[in-house]
N, C-alpha and C positions, 0 to 999 in steps of 0.2 A: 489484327493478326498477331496471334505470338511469338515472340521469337527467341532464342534458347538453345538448349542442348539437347539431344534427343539419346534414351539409354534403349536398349533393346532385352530381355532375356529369353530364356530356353529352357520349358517346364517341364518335367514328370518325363514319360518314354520318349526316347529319343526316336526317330527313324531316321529312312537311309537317304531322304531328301530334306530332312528339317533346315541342313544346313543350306541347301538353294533357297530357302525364305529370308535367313538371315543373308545370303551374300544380295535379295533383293532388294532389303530393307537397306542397306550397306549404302551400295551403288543409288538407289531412288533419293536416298537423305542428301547424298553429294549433289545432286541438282537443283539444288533450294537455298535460296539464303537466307529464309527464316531460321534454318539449324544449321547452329555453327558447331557446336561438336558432337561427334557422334561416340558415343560409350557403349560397351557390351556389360553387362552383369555377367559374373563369374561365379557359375552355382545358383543361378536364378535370383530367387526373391532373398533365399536365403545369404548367399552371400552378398547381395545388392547390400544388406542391412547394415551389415560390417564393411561397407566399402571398398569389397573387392570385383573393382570394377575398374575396366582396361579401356584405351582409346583404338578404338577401332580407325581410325582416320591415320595413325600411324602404320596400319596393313600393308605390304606393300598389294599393288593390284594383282599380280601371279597366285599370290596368298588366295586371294579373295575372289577371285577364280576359280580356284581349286578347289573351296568348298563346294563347289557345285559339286560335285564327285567323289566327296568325304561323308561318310557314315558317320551318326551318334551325334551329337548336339556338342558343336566345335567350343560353344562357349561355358560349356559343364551346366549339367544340371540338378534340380532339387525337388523333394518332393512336402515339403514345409507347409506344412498347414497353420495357416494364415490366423494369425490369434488379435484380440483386440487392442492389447496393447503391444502390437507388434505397430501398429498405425502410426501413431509417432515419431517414431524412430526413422519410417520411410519417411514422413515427409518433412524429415529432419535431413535424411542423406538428400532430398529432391531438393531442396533450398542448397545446401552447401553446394551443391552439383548443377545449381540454375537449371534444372531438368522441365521442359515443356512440352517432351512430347514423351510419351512412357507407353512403348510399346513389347508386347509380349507374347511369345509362339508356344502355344500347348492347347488342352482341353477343357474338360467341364469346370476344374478346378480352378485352373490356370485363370479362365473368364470372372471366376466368385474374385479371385484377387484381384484383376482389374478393377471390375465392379465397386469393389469394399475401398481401394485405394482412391476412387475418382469422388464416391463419397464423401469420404475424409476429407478428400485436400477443399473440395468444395463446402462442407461443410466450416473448415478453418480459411476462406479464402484466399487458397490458393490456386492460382489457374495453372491449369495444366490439359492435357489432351490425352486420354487414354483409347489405345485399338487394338485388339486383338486380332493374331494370327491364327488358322487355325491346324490342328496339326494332332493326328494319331490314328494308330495301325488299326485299331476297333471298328473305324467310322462309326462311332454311337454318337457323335457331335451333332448335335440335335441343330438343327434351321439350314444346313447347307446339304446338297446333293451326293458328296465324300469328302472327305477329308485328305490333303494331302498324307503322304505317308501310307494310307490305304493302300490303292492300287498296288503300290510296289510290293508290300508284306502281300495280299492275297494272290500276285505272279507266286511266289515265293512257296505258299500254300499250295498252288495248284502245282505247281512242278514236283515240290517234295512231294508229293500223294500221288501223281503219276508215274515218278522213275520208283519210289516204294511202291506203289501196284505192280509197277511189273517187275519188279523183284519178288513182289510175295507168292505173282503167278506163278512163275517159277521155281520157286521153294515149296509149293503150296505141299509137297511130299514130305517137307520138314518141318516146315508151319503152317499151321494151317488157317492163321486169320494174322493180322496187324490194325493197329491202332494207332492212329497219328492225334496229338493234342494240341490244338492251335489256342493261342491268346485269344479272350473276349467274356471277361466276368459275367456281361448281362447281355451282350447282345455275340450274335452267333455269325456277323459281316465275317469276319474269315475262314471259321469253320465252311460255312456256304462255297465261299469263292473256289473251294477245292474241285467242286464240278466242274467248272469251266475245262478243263483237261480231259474232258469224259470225252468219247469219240462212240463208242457203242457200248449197248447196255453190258456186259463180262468185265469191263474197263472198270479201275479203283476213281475215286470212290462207289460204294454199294448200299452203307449207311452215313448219314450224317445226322449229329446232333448237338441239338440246338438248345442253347440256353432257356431261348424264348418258348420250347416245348419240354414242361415236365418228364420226364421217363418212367415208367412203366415197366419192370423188370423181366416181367413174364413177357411181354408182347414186342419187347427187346431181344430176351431168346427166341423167342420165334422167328422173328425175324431173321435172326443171326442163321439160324439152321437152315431159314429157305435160303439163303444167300450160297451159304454151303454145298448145301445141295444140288444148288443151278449153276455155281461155277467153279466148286472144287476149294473153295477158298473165301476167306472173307477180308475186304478194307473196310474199318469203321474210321470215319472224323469227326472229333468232337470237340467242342466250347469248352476250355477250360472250369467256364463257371456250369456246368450244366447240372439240374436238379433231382430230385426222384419228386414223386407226385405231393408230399408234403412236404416240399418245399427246403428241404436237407439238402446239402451239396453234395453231392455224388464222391467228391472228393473225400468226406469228410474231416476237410479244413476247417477249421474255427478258432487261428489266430488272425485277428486284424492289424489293416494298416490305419495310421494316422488320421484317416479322411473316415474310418469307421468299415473301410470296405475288406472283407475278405480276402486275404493272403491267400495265392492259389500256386506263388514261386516257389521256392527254397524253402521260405521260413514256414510254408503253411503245409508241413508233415507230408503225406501222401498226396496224390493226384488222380485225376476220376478215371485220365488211361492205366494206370497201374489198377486202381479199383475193378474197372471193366475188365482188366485182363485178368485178373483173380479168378472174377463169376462166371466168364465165360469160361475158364480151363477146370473148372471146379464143375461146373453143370454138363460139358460135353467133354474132356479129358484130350483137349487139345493142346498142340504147342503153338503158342506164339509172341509175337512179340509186339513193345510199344514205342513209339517214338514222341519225344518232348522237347520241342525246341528252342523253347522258352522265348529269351530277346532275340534268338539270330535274326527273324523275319524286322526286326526293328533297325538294322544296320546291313540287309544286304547289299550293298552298294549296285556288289556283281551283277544284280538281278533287275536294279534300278527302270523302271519303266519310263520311256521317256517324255510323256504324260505326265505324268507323276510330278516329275523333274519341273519343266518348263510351270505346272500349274502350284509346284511350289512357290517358286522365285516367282510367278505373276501376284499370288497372294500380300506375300512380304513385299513386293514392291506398290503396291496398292493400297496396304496398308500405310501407308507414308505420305501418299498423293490424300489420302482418306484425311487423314491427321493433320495436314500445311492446312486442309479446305476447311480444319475447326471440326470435324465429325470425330466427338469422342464419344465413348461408352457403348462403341459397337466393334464387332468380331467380323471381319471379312469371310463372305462366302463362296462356295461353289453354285453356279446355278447352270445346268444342263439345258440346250436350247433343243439339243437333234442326239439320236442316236448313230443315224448312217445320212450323210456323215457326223462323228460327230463333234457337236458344240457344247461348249462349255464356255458362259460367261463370269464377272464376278459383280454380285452384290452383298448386301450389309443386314446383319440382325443385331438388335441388339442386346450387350454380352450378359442383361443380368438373365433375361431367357435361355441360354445357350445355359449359365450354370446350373438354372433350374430342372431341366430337361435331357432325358437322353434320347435317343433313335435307336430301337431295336429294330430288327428287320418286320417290314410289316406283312400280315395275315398271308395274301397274295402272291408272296412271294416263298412260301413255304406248303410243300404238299400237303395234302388232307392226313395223310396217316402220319405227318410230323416225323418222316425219317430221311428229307430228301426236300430237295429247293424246285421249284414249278419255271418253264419256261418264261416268264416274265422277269425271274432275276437274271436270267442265263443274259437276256437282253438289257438289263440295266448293269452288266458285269464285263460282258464281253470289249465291249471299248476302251473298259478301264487299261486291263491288265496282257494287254495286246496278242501276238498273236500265238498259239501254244504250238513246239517241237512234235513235230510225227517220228514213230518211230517204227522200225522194221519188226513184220510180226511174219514168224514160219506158219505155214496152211498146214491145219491140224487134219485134213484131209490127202496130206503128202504123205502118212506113215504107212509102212508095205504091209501090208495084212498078212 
């Protein structure tokens, strides 16, 4: 069994529970005397490189409590793409640092560094123990059931799309449609999740779209107009990354980031809700408006599911029991046993799968005409993101004729 110092870091988007994995990792390390010091990376991989890297064991405990309840990635984060001779260097700072246990909280990419790093050191016989955490607001994290950080960001969606429905009810004499733009380059988990809030069919969302379904521009107005017509008004939600039928981003973005993927933030020009709001006030001569919330669903704290929370901090702390027991080169899972009630256990894939692979929503879960999510995800959604606010509506049947 090895024994040594254990480092942790915190990759790419943060969310509003990333930190209850680290406060699990934290607390699970102190019960083992196989690891004697416990280190955080500052700035991920990227600053692990330059050795900016703090002792966690000097925290005091109130501290390290308190991240259970703090937004954004308490230990700073990076989004560093992992070069080849960047490999050296780590397992130059792991020797100076006696590091044997190297564990890390993020997603697809976050796993390829694990991976490439566990390589190396075994390659150059070094033992060490790589685990991965896992962690992001997409759920496209391929081999587990969601992803921590999910559930919280799709509450988050589904409230913002419900109090803006019934705003835009109401305005519907000043605007007469709204657009809401959720996070999800390739996969369409939160754009979906906005249904959840639905109570009866007049209720926002009306349209939703999805990555994983091309668009159609014509058969989109159509749409848009019967929406109109049956309730005075339109809510569309849609995937950031969403496409037209050759395969173009509706945005049309076309700077990339590091890892090769599609800038759909700040830096990537326009966005596909400003797009959509263009064509639709161009083709029917409506007013309305868009909303784009970029990272907020990544750090709501406010909104924090308490699910969410506890299946953070169980991951990070399992990761750790995982790692003492010698299992390296895998990523900790979600595995769902019941829906009512329900269960959620955790097992293990391993990480070079998870980087090879994403999870877009599958077939089943999205209607036939691709504008709209199918009772079977309402039921793989609903437990997540717990239980949604009712709100007072006046009887359109009270006005005096």
């Amino acid at each position: 069994m090895l024994r040594g110092n254990l480092v942790v870091g915190q990759s790419g988007g943060p969310t509003s529970v990333i930190n209850n994995s680290l406060c699990g990792i934290i607390r699970e390390a102190k019960k083992h005397r196989e690891i004697k010091e416990i280190y955080g990376m500052r700035f991920g991989i990227e600053g692990f490189m330059s050795e900016n890297i703090i002792d966690l064991r000097r925290e005091e405990e109130g501290t390290i409590e308190g991240l259970r309840d703090t937004p954004s990635s308490a230990l700073g984060s990076s989004r560093h793409k992992l070069r080849d001779d960047d490999l050296p260097r780590i397992l130059e700072v792991l020797k100076k640092f006696d590091i044997r246990y190297f564990l890390m909280i993020g997603g697809n990419d976050t796993m390829n560094t694990l991976h490439r790093v566990e390589k190396y050191c075994a390659k150059e016989g070094y033992d060490i123990v790589c685990v991965g955490i896992p962690k992001t607001v997409d759920n496209d994290l391929f081999g587990t059931d969601h992803t921590p950080g999910f559930p919280t960001a799709a509450r988050f969606v589904a409230l913002s799309v419900k109090q803006g429905g019934i705003l835009a009810r109401d305005m519907q004499k000043v605007d007469q449609f709204v657009i809401y733009q959720s996070i999800g380059r390739d996969a369409g988990w939160l754009a979906a999740s906005a249904a959840v809030a639905k109570e009866k069919e007049s209720d926002a969302p009306h349209l939703i779209l999805l990555p994983e379904r091309p668009l159609n521009k014509g058969r989109f107005l159509e749409e848009v107009e019967k929406c109109y017509n049956k309730y005075g008004y339109v809510s569309i939600v849609c995937g950031e990354g969403i496409t037209w039928e050759d395969g173009s981003p509706v945005s049309g973005s076309v700077i990339r980031d590091k890892f090769g993927n599609i800038e759909f933030g700040a830096m990537g020009g326009t966005s596909a809700a400003m797009v959509l709001h263009r064509i639709i006030s161009s083709e029917f001569g409506w007013r309305g408006e868009f909303q784009i919330p970029e990272s907020l669903p990544m750090c709501c704290a406010d909104r924090m599911v308490g699910i969410d929370r506890d299946e953070a901090y169980l991951v990070g702390a399992q990761g750790v029991k995982l790692a003492v027991e010698g299992e390296s080169g895998v990523m900790v899972t979600l595995e769902r046993k019941s829906n009512r009630p329900y269960l959620c256990e955790t097992g293990t894939i391993g990480v070079e799968e998870v980087a090879e692979k994403s999870k877009p929503m599958p077939d089943d879960y999205i209607s036939d005409d691709g504008f709209f999510v199918t009772s079977e995800f309402m039921e793989y959604i609903r437990p997540l993101v717990g239980e949604m606010p009712r709100y007072a509506e006046l009887k359109a049947e009270a006005v005096i004729k």
